[in-house]
C-alpha positions in Angstrom: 10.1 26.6 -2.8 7.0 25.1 -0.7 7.8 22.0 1.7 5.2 19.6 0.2 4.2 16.3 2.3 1.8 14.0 1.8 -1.0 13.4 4.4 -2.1 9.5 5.2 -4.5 8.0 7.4 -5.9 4.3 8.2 -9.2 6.2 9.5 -9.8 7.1 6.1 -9.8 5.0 2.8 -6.4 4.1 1.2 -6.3 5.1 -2.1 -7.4 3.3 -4.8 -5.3 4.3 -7.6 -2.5 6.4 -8.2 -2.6 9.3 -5.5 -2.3 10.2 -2.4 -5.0 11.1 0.2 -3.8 15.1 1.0 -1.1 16.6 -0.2 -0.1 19.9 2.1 2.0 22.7 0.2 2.8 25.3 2.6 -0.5 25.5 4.6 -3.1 24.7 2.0 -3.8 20.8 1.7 -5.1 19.5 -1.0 -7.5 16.8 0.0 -8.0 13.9 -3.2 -11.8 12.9 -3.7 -13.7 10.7 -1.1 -16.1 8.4 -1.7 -18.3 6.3 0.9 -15.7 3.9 1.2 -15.7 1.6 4.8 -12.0 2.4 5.9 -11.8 -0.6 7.6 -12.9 -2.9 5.1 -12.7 -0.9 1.9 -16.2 -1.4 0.8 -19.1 0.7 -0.1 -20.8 1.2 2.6 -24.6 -0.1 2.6 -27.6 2.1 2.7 -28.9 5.0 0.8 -27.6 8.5 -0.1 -27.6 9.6 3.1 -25.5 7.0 4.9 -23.4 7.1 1.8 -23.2 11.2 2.0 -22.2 10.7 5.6 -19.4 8.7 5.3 -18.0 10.6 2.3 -17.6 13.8 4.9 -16.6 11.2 8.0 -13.5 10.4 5.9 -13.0 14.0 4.7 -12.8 15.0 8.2 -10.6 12.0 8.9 -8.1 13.1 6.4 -8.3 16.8 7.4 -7.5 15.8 11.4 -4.5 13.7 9.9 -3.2 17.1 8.2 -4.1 19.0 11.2 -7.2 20.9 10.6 -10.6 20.4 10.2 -14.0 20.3 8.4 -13.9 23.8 9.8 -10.6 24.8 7.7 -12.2 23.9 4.2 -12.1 26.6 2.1 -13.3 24.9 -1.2 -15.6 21.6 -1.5 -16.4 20.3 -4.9 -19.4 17.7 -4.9 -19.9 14.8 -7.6 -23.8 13.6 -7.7 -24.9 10.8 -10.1 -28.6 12.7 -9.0 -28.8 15.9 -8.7 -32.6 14.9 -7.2 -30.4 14.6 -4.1 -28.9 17.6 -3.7 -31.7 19.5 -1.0 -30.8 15.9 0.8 -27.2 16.9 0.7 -27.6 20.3 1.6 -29.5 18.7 4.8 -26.3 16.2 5.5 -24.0 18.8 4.9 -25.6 21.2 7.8 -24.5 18.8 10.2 -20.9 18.8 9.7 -20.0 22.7 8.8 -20.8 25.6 10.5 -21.4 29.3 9.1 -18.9 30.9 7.4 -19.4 28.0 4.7 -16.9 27.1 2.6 -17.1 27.8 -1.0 -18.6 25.1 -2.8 -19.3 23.6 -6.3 -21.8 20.7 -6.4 -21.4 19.0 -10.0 -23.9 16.5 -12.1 -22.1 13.3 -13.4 -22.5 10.0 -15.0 -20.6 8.0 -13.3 -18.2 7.7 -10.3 -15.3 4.8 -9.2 -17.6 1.9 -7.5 -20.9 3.0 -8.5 -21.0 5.6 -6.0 -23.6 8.3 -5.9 -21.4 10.9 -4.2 -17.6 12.3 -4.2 -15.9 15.1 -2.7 -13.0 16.6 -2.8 -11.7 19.9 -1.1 -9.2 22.2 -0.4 -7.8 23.0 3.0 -6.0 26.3 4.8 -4.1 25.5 7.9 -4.3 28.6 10.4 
C-alpha cells in the first residue's frame, strides 16, 4: 500500500472547503486547484489577469516547495479560464515560471470559478 500524507503550507492559501492543499502518494503529489488567493489575507488579489495568473502559479509553487519539489517537477497542469481571450496572455505568464521540457497541459473554458476568479490550476507532481 502507498504512504499517503497530506502537504500544508501558510505560504499558500488554506483551503476553502473540504480538501487538502497536496496530497503525496508514493512520489506523485497531487496538488488541489489554486486560485489568486492573497495567502496572507485570503483575498483575491487586485489587478487584472495577469497579477491574478501570477499569483495562482506563486502559490502552486509554494505548495510544491512544501511537498518538496518544484514548478520544475510538474508533470500535468490543468488550467480553468472564464476567457479563453486570455490564454496567449497566459501562455506569456506561464513562460516565466517553467522551463523546457514543459509539463503536459490542459487549459479548459468555464463559466464560473469559486470567488469570481478568472483563473485556476491544478497539477500533478513526481518527486525525483
Amino acid at each position: 500500500m502507498t504512504n499517503k500524507s497530506i502537504i500544508q503550507t501558510d505560504n499558500a492559501p488554506a483551503a476553502i472547503g473540504t480538501y487538502s492543499q497536496a496530497v503525496k502518494a508514493g512520489d506523485t503529489v497531487y496538488l488541489s486547484g489554486q486560485i489568486p488567493l492573497d495567502p496572507a489575507t485570503m483575498e483575491v488579489v487586485g489587478g487584472d489577469f495577469t497579477a491574478q495568473t501570477r499569483q495562482v502559479f506563486d502559490n502552486l509553487k509554494a505548495v510544491c516547495e512544501a511537498a518538496g519539489g518544484g514548478l520544475k517537477d510538474i508533470v500535468k497542469l490543468n488550467i480553468y479560464l472564464t476567457d479563453l481571450a486570455n490564454f496567449a496572455t497566459l501562455n506569456t505568464i506561464m513562460a516565466t515560471y517553467f522551463q523546457e521540457p514543459y509539463p503536459a497541459r490542459a487549459a479548459i473554458g468555464v463559466a464560473s470559478l469559486p470567488k469570481g476568479v478568472g483563473v485556476e490550476m491544478d497539477a500533478i507532481m513526481v518527486l525525483s
